[in-house]
Backbone as CSV, one residue per row, in Angstrom:
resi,resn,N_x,N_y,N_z,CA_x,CA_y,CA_z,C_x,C_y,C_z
1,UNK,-19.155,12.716,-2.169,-20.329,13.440,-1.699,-20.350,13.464,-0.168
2,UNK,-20.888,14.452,0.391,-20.999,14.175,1.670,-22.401,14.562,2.208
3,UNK,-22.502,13.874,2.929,-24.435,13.417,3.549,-24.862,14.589,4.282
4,UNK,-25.358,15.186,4.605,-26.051,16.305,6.260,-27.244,15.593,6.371
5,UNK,-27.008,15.072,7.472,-28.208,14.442,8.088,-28.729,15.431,9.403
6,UNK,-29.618,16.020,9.021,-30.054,16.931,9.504,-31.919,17.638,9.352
7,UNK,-32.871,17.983,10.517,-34.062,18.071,10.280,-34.177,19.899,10.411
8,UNK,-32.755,20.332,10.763,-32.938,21.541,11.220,-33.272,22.948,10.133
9,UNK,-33.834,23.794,10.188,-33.627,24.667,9.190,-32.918,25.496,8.346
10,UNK,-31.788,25.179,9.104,-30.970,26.299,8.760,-29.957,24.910,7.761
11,UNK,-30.430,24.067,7.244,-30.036,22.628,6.737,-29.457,23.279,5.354
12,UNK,-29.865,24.276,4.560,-29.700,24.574,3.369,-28.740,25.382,3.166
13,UNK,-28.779,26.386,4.545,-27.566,27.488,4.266,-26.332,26.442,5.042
14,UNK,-26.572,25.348,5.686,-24.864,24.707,6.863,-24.651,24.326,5.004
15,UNK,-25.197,23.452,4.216,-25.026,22.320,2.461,-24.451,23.575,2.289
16,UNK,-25.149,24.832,1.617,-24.698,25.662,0.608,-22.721,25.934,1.238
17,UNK,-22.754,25.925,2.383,-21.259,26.636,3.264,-20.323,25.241,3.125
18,UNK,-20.507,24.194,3.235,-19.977,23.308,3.239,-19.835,23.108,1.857
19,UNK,-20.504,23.124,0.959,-19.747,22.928,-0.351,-18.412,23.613,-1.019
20,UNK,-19.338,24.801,-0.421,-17.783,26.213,-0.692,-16.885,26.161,-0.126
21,UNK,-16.697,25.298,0.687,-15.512,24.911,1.464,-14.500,24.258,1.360
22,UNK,-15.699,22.841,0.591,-14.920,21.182,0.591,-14.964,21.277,-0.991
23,UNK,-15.477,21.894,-1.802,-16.174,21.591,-3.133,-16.383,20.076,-3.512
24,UNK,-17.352,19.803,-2.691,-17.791,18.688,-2.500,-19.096,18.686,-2.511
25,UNK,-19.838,17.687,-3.109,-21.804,17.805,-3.303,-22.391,17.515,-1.897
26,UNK,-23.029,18.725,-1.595,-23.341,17.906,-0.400,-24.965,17.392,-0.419
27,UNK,-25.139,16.490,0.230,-26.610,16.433,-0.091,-27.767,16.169,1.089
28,UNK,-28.872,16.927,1.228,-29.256,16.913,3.013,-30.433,16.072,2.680
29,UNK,-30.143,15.030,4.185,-30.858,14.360,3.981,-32.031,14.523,5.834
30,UNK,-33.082,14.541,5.691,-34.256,15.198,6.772,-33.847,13.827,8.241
31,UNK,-33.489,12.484,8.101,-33.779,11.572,8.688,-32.371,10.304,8.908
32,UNK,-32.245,10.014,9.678,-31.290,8.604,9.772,-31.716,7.589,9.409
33,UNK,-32.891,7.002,9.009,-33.631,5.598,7.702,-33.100,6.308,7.067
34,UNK,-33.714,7.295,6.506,-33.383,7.436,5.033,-31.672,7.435,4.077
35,UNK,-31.007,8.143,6.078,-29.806,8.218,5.864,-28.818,6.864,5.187
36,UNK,-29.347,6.196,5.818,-28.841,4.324,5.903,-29.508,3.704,4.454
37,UNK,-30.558,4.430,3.920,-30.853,3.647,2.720,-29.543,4.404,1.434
38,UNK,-29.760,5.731,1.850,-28.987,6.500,0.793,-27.587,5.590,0.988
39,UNK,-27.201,5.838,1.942,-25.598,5.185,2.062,-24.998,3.576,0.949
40,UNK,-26.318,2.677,1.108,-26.128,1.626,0.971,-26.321,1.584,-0.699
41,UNK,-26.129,2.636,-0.997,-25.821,2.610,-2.666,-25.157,4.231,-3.337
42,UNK,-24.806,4.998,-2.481,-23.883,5.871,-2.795,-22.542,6.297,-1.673
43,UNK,-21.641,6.129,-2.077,-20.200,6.285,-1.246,-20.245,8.077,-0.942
44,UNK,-20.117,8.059,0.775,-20.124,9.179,0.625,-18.638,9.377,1.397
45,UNK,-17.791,10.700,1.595,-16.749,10.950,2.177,-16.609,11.457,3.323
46,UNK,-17.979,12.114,4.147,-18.342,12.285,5.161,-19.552,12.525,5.345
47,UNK,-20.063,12.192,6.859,-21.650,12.433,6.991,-21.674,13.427,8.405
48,UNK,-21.927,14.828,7.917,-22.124,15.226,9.182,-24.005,15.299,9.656
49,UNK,-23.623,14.682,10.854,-25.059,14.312,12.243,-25.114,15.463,12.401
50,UNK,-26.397,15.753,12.512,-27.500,16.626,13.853,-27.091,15.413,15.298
51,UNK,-26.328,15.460,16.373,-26.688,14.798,17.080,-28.081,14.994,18.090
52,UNK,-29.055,15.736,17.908,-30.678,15.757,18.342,-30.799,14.349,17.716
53,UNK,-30.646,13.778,16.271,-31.599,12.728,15.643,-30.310,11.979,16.028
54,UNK,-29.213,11.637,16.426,-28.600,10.453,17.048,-29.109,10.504,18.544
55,UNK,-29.496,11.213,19.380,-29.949,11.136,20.500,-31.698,10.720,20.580
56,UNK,-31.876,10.368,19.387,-33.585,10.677,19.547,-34.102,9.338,18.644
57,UNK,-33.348,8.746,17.376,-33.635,7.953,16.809,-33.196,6.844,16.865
58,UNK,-33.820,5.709,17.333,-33.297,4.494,17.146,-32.623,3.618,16.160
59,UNK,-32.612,4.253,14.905,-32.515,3.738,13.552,-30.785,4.249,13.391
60,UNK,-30.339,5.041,14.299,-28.688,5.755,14.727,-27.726,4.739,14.028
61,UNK,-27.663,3.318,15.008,-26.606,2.372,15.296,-27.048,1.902,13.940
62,UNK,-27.953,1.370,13.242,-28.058,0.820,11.882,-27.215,2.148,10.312
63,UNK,-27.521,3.117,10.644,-27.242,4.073,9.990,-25.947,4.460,9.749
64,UNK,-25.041,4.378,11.177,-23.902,3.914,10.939,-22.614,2.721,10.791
65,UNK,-23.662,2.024,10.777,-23.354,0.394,10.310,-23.163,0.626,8.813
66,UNK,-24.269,1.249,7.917,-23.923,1.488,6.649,-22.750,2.233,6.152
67,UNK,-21.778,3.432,7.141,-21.267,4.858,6.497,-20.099,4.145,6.286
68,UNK,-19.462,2.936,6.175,-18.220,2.129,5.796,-17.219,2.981,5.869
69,UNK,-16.707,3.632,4.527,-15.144,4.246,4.631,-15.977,5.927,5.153
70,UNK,-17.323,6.049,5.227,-17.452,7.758,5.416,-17.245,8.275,7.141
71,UNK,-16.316,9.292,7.115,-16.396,9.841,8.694,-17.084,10.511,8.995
72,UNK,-17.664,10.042,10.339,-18.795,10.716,11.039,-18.496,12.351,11.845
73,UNK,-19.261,13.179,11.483,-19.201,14.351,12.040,-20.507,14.675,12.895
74,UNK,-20.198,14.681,13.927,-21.521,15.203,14.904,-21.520,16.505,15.100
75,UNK,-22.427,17.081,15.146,-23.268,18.591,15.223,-24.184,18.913,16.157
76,UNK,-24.273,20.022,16.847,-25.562,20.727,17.598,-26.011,21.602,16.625
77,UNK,-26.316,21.695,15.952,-26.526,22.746,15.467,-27.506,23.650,16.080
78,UNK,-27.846,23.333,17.121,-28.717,24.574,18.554,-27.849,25.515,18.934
79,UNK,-26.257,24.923,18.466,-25.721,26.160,19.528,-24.321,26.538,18.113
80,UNK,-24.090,25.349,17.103,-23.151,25.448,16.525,-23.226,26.865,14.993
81,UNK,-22.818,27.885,15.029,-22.368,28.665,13.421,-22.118,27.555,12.436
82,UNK,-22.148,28.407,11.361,-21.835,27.832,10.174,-20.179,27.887,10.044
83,UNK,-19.841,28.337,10.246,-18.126,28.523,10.447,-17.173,27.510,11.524
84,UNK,-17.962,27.062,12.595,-17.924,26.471,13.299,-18.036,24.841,12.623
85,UNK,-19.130,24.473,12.042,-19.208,23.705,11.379,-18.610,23.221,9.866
86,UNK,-18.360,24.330,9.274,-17.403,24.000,7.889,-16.017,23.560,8.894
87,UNK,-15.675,24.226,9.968,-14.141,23.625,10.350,-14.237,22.304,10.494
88,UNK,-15.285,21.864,11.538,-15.395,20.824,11.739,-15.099,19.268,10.275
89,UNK,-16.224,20.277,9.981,-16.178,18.658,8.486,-14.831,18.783,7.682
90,UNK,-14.513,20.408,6.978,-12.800,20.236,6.670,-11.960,19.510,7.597
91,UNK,-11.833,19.688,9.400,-10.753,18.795,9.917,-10.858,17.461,9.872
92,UNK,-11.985,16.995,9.589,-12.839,15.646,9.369,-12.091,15.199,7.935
93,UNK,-12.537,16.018,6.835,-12.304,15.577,5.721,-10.252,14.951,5.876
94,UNK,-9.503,16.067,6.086,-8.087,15.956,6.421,-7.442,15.258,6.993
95,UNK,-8.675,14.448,8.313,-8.318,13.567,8.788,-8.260,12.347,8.045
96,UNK,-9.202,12.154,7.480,-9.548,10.852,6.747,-8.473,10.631,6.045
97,UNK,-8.214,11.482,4.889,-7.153,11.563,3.735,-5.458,11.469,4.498
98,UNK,-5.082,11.817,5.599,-4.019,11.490,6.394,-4.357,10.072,6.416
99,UNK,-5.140,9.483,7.014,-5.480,8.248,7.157,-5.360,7.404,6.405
100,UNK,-5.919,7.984,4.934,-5.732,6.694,3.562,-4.150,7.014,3.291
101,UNK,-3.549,8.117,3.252,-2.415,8.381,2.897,-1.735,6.993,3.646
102,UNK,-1.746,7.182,5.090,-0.629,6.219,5.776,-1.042,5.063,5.404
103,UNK,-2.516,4.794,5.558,-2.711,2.975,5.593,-1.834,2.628,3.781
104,UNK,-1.966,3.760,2.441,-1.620,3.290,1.436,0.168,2.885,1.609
105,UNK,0.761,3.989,2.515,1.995,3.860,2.223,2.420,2.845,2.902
106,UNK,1.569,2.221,4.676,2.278,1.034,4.972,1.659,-0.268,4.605
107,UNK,0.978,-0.586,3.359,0.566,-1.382,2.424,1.706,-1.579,1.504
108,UNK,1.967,-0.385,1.044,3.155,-0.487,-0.598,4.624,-0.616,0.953
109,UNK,4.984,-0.383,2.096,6.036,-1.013,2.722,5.918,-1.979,3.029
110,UNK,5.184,-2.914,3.352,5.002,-4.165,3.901,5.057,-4.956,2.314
111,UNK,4.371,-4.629,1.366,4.578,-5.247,0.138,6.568,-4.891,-0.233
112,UNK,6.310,-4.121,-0.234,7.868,-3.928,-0.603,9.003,-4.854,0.087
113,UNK,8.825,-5.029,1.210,9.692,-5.740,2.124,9.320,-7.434,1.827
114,UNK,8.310,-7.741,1.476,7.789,-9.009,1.227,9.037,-9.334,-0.553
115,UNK,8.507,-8.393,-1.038,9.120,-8.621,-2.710,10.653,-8.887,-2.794
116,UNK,11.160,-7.863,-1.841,12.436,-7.417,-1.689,13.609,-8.741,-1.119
117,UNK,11.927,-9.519,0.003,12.818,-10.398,0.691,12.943,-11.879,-0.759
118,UNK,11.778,-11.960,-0.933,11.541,-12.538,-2.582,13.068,-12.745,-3.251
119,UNK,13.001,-11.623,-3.359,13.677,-11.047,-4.862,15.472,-11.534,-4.479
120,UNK,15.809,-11.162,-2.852,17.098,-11.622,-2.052,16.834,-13.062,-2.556
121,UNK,16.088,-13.682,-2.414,16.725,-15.444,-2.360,16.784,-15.341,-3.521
122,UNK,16.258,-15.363,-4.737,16.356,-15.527,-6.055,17.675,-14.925,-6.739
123,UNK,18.164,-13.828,-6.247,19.614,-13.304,-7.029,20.365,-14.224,-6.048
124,UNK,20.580,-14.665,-4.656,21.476,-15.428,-4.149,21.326,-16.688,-4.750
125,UNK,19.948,-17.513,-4.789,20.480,-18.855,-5.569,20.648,-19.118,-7.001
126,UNK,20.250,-18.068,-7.834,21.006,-17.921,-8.832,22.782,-18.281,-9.319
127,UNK,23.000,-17.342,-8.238,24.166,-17.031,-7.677,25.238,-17.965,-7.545
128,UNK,24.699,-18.618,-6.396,24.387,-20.034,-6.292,24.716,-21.085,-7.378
129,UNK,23.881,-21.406,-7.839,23.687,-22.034,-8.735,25.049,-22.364,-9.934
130,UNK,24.991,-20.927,-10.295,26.066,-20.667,-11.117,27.827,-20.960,-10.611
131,UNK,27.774,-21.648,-9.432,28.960,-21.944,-8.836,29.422,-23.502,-8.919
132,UNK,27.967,-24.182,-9.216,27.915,-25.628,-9.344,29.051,-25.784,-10.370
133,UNK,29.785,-26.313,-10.230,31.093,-27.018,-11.135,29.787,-27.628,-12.689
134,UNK,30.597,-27.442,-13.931,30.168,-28.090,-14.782,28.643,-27.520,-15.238
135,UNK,27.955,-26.600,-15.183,26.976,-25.691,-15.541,26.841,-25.665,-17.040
136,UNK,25.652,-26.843,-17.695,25.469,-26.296,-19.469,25.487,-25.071,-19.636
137,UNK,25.871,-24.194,-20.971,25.665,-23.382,-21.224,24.613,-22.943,-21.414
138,UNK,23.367,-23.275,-21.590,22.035,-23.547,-21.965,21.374,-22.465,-20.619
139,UNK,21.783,-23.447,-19.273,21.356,-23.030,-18.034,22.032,-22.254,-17.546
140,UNK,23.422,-21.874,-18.169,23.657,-20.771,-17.537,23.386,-19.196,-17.710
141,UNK,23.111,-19.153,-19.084,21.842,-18.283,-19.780,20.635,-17.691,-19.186
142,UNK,20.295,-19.049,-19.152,18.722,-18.676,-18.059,18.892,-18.360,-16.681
143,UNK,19.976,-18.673,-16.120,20.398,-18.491,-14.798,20.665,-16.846,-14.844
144,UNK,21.615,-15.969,-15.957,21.817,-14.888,-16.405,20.930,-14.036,-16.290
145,UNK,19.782,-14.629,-16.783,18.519,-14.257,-17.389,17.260,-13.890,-16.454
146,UNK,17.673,-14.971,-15.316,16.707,-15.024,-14.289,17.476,-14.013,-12.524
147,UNK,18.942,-13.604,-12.802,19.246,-13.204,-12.318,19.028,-11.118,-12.783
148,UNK,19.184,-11.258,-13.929,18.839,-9.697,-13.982,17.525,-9.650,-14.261
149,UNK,16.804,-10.485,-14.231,15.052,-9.727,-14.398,15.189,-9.483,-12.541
150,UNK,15.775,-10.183,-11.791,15.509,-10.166,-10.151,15.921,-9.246,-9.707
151,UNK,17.588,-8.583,-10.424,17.722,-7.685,-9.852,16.882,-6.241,-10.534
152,UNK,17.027,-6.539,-12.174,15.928,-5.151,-12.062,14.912,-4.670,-10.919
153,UNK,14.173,-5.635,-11.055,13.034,-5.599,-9.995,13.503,-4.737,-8.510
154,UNK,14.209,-5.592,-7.851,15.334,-5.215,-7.079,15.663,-3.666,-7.006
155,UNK,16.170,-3.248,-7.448,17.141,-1.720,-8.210,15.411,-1.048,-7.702
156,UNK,14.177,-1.110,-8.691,13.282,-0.692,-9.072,12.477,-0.554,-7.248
157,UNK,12.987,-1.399,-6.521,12.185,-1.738,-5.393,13.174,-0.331,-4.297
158,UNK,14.483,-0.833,-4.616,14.985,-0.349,-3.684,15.826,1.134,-3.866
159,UNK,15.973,1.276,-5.135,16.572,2.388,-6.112,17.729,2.057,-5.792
160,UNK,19.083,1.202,-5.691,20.365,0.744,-5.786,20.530,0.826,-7.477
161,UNK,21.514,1.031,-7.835,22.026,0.944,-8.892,23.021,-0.260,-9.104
162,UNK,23.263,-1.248,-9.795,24.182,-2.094,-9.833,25.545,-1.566,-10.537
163,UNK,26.686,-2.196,-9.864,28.184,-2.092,-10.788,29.348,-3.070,-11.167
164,UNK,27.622,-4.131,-11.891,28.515,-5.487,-12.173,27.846,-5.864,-13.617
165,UNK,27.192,-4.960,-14.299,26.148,-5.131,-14.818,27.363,-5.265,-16.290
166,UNK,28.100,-4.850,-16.453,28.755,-5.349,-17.331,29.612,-6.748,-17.681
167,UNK,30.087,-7.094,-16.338,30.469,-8.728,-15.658,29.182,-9.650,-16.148
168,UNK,27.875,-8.978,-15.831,26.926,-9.805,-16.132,26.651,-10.371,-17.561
169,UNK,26.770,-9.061,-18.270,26.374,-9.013,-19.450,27.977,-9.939,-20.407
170,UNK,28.562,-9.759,-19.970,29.955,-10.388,-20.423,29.993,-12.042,-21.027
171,UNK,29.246,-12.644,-19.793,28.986,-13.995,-19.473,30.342,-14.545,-19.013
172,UNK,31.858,-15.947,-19.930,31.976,-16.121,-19.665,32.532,-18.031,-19.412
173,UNK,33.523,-18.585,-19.215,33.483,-19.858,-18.905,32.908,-19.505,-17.747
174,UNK,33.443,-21.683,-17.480,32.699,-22.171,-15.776,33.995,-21.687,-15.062
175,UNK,34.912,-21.200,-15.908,36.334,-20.919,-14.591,36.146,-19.357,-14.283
176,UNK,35.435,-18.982,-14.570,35.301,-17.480,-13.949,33.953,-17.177,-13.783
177,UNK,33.332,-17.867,-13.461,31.715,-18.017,-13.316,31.887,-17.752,-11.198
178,UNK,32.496,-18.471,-10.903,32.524,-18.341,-9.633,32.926,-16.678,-8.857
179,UNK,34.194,-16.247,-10.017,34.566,-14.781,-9.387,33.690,-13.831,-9.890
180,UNK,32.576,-14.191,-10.873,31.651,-13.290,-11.495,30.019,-13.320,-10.422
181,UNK,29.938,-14.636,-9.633,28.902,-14.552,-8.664,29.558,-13.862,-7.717
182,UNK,30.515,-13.974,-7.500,31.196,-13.524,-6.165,31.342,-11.670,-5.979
183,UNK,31.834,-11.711,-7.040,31.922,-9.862,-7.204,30.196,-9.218,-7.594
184,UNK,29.511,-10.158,-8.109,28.034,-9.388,-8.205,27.601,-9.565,-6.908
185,UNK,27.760,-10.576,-5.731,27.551,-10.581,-4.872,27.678,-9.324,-3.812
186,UNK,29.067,-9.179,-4.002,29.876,-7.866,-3.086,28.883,-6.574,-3.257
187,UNK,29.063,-6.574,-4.245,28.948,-5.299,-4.998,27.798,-4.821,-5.210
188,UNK,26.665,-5.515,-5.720,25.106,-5.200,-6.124,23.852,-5.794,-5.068
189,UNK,24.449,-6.835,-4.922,22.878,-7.308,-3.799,23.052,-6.903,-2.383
190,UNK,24.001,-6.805,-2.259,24.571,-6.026,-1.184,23.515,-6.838,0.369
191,UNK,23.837,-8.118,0.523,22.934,-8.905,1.254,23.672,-8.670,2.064
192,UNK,22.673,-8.669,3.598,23.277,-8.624,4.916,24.075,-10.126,5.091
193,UNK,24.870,-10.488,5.957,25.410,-11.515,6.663,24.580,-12.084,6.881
194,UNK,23.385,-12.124,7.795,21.813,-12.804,8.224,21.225,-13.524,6.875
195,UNK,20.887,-12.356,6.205,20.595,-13.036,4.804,21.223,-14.216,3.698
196,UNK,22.523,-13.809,3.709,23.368,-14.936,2.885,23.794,-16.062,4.069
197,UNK,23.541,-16.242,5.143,24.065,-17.229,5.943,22.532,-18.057,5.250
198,UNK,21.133,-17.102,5.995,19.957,-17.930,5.560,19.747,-18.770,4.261
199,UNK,20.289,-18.209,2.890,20.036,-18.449,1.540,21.203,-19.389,1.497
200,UNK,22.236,-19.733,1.589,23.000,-20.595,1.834,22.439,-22.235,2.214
201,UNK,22.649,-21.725,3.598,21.704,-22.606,4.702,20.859,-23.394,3.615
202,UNK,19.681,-22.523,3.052,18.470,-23.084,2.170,18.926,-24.011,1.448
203,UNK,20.006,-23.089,0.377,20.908,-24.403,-0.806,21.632,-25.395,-0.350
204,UNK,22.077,-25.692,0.770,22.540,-26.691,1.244,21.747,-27.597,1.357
205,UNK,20.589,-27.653,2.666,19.527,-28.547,3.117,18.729,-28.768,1.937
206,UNK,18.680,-28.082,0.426,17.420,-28.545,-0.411,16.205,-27.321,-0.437
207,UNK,16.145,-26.120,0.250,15.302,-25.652,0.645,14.681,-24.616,-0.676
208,UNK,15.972,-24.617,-1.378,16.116,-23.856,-2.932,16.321,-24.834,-3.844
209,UNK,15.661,-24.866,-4.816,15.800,-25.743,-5.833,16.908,-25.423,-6.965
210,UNK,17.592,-26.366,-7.133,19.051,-26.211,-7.783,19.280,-27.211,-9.120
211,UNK,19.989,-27.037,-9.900,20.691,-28.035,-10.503,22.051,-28.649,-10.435
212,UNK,22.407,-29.681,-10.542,23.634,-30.382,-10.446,23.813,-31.752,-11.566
213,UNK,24.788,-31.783,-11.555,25.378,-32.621,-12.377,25.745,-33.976,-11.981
């Protein structure tokens, strides 16, 4: 919905033009109290001002304390058309929605890069793991097991396709367990140098939790 806070007359024909515009409800409201009560229990998507009643009412700065995610559009309407004003609140509206667009996409990148970095230590100490001399069969299963749910994820995060996925699925003694981490290594996780020095590093000092014999 979007608010017109506005005392002016011509209040009914700016709503009626602005709907046909945005097809959006608009709804006029005479005052800035009233504006600030409406707000504080209906979400609106923009509020276009009369700035006369931001220049004139003290109740302004509270009023837009309430408009949270709504963007503010200021108006003369002493001197402003109706055409003049539908641009206004459409470039308003466009702006906003650019706005949620980016903040959503560098939310799902910053998550992505968090998961991704996740998801790197877990296929390396897997990896890992599976190199330890003498490995039950039991754990090396789950090690299997815990290595392709990581890389699905993985693949799904980053759209890589793996081309070891049959090596994986193969299984395997402990005497070819080592050239089977080693070539899924090469080949699918495709970890920088930085990265496998770090995840290393980790399994050495204790920093990854491991099994041994």
């Amino acid at each position: 919905m979007i608010l017109l806070i506005t005392s002016s007359t011509r209040a009914q024909e700016c709503a009626v033009a602005i709907e046909r515009a945005t097809n959006q409800r608009t709804q006029i409201c005479p005052g800035l109290s009233l504006a600030a009560r409406i707000l504080r229990s209906t979400e609106c998507s923009a509020l276009v001002i009369d700035q006369n009643l931001m220049e004139a009412d003290p109740a302004a700065a509270v009023m837009l304390s309430e408009a949270e995610t709504a963007i503010p559009v200021f108006v003369n309407f002493a001197i402003c058309g109706m055409e003049r004003v539908v641009r206004y609140v459409r470039s308003a509206l466009q702006r906003r929605e650019g706005e949620r667009i980016h903040a959503v996409r560098e939310a799902e990148a910053n998550l992505r890069s968090q998961l991704t970095g996740a998801l790197t230590g877990i296929l390396l100490s897997s990896q890992l793991a599976m190199e330890v001399p003498a490995v039950p069969a039991a754990a090396q299963a789950r090690l299997r097991s815990v290595y392709q749910l990581a890389m699905s994820m993985r693949e799904r995060l980053e759209g890589f396709i793996p081309h070891a996925s049959e090596d994986v699925d193969s299984g395997g003694s402990n005497s070819g367990q080592h050239g089977w981490c080693m070539g899924i290594r090469s080949e699918t996780t495709k970890l920088t140098a930085t990265e496998e020095r770090y995840w290393r590093r980790q399994w050495r000092t204790g920093g990854v939790v491991r099994q041994e014999q």
